[in-house]
C-alpha positions in Angstrom: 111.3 89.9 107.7 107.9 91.5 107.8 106.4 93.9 105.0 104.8 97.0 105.7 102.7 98.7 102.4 101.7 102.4 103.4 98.9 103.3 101.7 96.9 107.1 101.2 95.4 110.1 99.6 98.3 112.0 97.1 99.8 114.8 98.6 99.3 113.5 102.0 102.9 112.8 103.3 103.2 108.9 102.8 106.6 109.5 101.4 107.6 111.3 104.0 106.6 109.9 106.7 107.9 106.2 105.0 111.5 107.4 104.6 111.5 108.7 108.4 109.9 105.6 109.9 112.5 104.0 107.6 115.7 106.2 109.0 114.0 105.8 112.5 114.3 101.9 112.1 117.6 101.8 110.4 119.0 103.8 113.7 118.1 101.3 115.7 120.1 98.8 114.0 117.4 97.0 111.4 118.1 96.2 108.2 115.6 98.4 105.7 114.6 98.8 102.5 112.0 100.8 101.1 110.1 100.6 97.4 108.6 103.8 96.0 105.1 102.8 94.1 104.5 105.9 92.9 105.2 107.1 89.2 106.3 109.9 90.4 109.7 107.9 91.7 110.3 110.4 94.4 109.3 108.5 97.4 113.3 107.7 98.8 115.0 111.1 97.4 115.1 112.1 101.1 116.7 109.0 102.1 119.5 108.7 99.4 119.2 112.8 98.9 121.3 112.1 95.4 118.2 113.5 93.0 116.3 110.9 91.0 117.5 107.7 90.4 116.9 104.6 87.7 113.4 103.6 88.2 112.6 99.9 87.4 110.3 100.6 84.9 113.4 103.1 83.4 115.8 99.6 83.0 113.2 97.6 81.4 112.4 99.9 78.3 116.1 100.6 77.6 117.9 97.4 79.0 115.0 94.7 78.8 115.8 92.2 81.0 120.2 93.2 80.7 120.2 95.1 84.2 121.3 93.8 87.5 119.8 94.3 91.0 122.6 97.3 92.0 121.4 98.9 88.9 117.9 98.8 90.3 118.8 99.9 93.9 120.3 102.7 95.4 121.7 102.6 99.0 120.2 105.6 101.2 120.7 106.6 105.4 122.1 103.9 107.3 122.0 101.7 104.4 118.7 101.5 103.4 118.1 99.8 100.4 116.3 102.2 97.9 113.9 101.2 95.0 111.7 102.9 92.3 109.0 101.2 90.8 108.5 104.0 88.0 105.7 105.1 85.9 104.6 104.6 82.0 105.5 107.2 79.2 103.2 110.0 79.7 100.5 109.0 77.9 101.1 105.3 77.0 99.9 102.5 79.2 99.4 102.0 82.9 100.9 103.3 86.0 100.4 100.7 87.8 102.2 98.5 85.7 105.3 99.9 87.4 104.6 98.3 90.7 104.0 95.0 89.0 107.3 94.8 87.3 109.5 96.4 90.4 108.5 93.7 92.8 108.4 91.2 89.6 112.2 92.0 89.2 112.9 92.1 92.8 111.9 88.7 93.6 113.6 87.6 90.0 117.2 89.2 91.1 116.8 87.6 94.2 116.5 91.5 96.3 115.6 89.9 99.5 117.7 86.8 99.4 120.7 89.2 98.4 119.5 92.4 101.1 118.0 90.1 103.7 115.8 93.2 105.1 114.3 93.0 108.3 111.7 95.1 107.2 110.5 96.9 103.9 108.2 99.2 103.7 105.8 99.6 100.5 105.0 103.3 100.0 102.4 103.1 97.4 99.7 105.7 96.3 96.5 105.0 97.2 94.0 107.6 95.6 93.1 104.2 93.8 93.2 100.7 94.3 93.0 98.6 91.4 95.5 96.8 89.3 99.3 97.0 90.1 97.9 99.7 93.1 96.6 96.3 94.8 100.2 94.6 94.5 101.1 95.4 97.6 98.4 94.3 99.3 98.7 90.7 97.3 99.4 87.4 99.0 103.2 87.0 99.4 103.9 91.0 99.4 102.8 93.4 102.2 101.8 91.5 105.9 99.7 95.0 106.6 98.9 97.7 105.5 98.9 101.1 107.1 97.1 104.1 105.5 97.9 107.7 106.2 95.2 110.3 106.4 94.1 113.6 107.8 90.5 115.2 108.7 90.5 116.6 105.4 87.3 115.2 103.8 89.0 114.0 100.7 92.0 112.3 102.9 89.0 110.4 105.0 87.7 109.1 101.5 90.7 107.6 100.2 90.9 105.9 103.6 87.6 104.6 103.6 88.5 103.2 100.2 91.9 102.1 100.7 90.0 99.8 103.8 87.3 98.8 102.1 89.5 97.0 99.0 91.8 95.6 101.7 88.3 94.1 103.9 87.1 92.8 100.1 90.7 91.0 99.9 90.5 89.5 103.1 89.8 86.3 102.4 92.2 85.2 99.6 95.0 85.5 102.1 95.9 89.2 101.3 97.5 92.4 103.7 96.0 92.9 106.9 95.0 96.8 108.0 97.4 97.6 110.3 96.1 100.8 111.7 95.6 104.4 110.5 98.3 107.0 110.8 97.0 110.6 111.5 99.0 113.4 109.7 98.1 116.3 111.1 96.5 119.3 109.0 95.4 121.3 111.4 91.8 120.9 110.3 88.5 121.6 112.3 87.9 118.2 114.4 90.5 116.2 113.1 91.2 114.3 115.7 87.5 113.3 116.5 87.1 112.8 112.3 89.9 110.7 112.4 89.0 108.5 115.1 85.2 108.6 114.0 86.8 106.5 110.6 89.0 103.8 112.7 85.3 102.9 114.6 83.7 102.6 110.8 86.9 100.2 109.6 87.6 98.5 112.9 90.6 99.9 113.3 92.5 101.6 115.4 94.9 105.0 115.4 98.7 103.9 115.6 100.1 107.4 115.2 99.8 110.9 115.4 102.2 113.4 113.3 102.1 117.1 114.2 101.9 119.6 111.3 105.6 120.7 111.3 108.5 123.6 109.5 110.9 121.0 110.5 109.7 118.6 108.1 109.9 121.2 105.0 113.4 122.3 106.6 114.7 118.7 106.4 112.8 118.4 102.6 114.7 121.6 101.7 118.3 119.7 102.5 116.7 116.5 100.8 117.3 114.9 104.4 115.0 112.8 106.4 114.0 114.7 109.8 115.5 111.8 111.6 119.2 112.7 109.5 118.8 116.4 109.2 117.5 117.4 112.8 118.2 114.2 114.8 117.4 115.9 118.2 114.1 117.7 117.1 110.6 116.5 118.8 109.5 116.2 115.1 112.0 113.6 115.0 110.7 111.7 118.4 107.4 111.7 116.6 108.8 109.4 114.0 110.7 107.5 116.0 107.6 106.6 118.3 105.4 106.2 114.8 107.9 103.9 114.0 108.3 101.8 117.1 104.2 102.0 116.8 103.9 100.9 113.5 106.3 98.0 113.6 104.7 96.4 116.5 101.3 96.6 115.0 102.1 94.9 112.2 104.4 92.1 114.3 100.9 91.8 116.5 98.3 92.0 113.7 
């Protein structure tokens, strides 16, 4: 089993391109699951395309610890196991504290004993990392971590962030950085900016998305683009981001 947290700037596709790397794998015959670490809980909709579902944070305040691990999970494309960490009351405590009890419960219910995934893929907002953000990235969680990004200036930032906390946790046995992901915004230089930033975080570029329709024509059916246009380049992208990211993490 290896563990795969994907890290970046809101708003910049992590969900997205999670759920397709996820599809992409589960095609090929692996065994997936994928955890949402964002309060939002929308990161697997596309996967399970069934609307929101029970976040883990959701069972706690109105079933304390009474809930079993099908209650927490929800079972998407191919099979792939899908989980939502959840988010706070508006207002009242910390988002973060959502991640914390997801993979809390998941290890307690026994998730990977019970799902025995050959992969699972953290997707986890990374505007910050502090707290339950840095979960992930914690001894006995993630093996890597990948970070999505674009030339945009604020997407670079979060990056250079993101990095730096993972190269500050390096030596208590934490997440490795498994490589940058480039999601294409069409931006001046993006490519060179891009690559500029792996050179500052000794890194490297494991994958290049192209700015797509396809992609908001497979969000409109609350598909995947590996489900909903199986046969589209956009598609082979993922696939080959996939394949990419899988090996860098096996070889990092």
């Amino acid at each position: 089993m290896i563990k795969i947290a994907i890290y970046g700037k809101g708003g910049i596709g992590k969900s997205t391109t999670v759920s397709n790397m996820a599809a992409a794998l589960a095609d090929k015959g692996l065994k997936v699951m994928q955890i949402g670490c964002d309060p939002k809980a929308d990161s697997t909709i596309s996967l399970h395309g069934q609307g929101p579902m029970p976040t883990v944070l959701d069972l706690i305040r109105t079933k304390g610890n009474d809930f079993t691990l099908q209650d927490m999970t929800r079972r998407g494309y191919k099979d792939v196991v899908c989980v939502e960490a959840g988010g706070p009351t508006p207002g009242l405590g910390c988002a973060g504290r959502g991640i914390i009890a997801a993979l809390e419960k998941l290890q307690e219910k026994g998730a990977y004993e019970t799902y025995r995934p050959d992969v699972v893929f953290y997707d986890v907002l990374g505007d910050v990392v502090c707290g339950g953000f840095s979960m992930p990235m914690r001894k006995g969680y993630a093996d890597a971590v990948c970070i999505v990004t674009s030339g945009e200036n604020m997407s670079i930032h979060a990056a250079a962030t993101i990095a730096m906390a993972i190269e500050n946790f390096k030596g208590r046995g934490y997440a490795r950085l498994g490589g940058l992901i480039l999601n294409h915004r069409d931006v001046k230089q993006e490519d060179e900016k891009v690559q500029e930033l792996a050179e500052d975080i000794h890194t490297s570029v494991i994958g290049r998305l192209s700015r797509s329709d396809t992609v908001l024509a497979a969000e409109e059916q609350q598909k995947t683009v590996i489900e909903a246009f199986p046969d589209s380049e956009m598609a082979d992208e993922y696939r080959r981001l996939a394949d990419a990211v899988y090996q860098a993490v096996i070889s990092c």
